[in-house]
Legacy VTK file of the C-alpha trace (Angstrom):
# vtk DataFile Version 3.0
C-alpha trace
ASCII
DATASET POLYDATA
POINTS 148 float
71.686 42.677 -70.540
72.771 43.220 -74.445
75.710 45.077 -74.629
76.873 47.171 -77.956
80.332 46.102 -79.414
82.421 49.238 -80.629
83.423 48.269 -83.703
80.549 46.957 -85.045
77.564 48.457 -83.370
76.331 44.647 -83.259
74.023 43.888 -80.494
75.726 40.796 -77.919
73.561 38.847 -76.356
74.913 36.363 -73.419
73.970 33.627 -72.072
73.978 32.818 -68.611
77.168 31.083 -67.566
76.676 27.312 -66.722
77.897 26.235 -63.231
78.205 21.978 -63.728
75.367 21.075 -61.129
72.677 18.253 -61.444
72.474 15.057 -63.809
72.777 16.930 -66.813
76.005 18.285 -66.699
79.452 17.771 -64.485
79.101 17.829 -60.641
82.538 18.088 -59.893
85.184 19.889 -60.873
86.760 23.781 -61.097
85.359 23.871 -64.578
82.033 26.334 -66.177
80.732 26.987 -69.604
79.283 29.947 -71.290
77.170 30.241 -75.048
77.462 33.463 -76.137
75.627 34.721 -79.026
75.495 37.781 -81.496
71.850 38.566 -83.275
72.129 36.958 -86.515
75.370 35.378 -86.214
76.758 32.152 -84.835
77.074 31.128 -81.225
80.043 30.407 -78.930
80.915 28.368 -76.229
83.427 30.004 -73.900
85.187 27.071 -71.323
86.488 28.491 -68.076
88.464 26.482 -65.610
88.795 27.839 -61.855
87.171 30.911 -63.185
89.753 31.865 -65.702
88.778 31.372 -69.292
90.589 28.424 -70.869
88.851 28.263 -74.760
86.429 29.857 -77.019
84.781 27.710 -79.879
82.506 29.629 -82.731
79.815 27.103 -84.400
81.490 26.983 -87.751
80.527 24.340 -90.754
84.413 24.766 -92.053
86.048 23.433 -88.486
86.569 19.415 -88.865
87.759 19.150 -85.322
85.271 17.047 -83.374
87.359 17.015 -79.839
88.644 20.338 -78.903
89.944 19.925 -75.259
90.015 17.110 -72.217
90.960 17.971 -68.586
91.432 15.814 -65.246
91.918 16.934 -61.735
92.377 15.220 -58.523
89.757 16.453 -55.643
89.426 15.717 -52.168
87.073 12.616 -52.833
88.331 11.766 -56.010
89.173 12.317 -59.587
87.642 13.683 -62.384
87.374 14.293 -65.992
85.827 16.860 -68.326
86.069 17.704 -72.397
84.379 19.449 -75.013
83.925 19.557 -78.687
81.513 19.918 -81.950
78.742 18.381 -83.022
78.318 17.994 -86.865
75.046 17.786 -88.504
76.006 15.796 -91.330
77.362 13.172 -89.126
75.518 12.958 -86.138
75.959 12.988 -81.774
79.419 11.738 -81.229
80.350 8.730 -79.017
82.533 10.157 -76.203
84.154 7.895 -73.895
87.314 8.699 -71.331
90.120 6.079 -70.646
92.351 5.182 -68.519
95.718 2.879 -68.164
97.999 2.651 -70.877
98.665 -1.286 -71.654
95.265 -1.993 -70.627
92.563 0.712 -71.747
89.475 0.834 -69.643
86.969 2.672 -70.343
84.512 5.042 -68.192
80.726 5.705 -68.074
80.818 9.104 -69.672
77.674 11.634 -69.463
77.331 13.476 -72.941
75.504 16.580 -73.531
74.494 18.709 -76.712
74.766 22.696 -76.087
72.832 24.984 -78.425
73.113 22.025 -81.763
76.511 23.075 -81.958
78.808 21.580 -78.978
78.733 19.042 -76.659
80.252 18.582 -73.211
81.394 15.101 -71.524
82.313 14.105 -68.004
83.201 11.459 -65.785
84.146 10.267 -61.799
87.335 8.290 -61.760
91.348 8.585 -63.186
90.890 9.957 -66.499
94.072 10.204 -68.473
92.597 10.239 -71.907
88.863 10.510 -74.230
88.273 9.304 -77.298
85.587 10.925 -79.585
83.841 8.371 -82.060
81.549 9.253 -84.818
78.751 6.655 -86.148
81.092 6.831 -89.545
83.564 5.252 -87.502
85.646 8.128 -87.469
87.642 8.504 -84.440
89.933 11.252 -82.360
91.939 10.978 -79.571
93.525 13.282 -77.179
95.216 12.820 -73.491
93.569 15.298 -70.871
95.523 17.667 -69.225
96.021 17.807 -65.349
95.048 20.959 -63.676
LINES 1 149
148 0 1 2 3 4 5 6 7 8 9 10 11 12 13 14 15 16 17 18 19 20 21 22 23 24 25 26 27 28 29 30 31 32 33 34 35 36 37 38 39 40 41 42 43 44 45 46 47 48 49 50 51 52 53 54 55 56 57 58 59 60 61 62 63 64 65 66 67 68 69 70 71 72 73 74 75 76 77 78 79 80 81 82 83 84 85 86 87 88 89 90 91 92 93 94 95 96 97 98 99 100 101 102 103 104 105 106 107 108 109 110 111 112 113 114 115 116 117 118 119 120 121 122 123 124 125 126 127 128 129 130 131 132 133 134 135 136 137 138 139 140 141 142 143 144 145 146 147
């Protein structure tokens, strides 16, 4: 369905929204993604959490942020962790890996994956308080995940 924007006539395209199932993406969780793009233009990534939309990311060159957002939550069989964030080109895939502890740092087996060249999603099983994003410069960003 492509649906006409009012003030600018421009034709919207979406993409199907992505419900985390299989391998390739995050099995558990109350968290979704959208891309979103408009003919011509740059696509988006929308993040929704229990249904309600929690970010919106544009693929932009100018944007240095490679970590955008990290969330845990507590489930019936478990805990687990999910974040999001930007690829650069000039740079390469980044290294995403969540923690855990705070005198002692462990780290988790994280599953990684690209969206559209422009974004990438992570996720793991276990007590995720934080993820840290590491580029093959050696460039590196950290942010604690928020409990839902």
């Amino acid at each position: 369905m492509t649906t006409r924007t009012p003030q600018t006539g421009a034709d919207l395209t979406p993409l199907p929204t992505h419900h985390p199932t299989g391998p390739a993406a995050p099995a558990r969780g109350p968290w979704s993604v959208r891309l979103t793009h408009q003919r011509g233009a740059r696509a988006a990534l929308e993040v929704y959490e229990q249904g309600e939309l929690l970010d919106v990311m544009v693929a932009s060159a100018l944007s240095p942020d490679l970590l955008r957002g990290a969330r845990h939550c507590e489930l019936s069989d478990g805990r687990s962790g999910f974040a999001w964030g930007r690829l650069t080109a000039a740079v390469g895939h980044p290294r995403v890996t969540f923690t855990t502890g705070r005198l002692k740092r462990l780290h988790l087996p994280t599953e990684v994956l690209p969206l559209a060249g422009e974004f990438w999603l992570a996720w793991a099983e276990g007590q995720c308080d934080g993820v840290q994003v590491e580029l093959p410069t050696g460039a590196v960003e950290r942010l604690r995940t928020r409990r839902i």
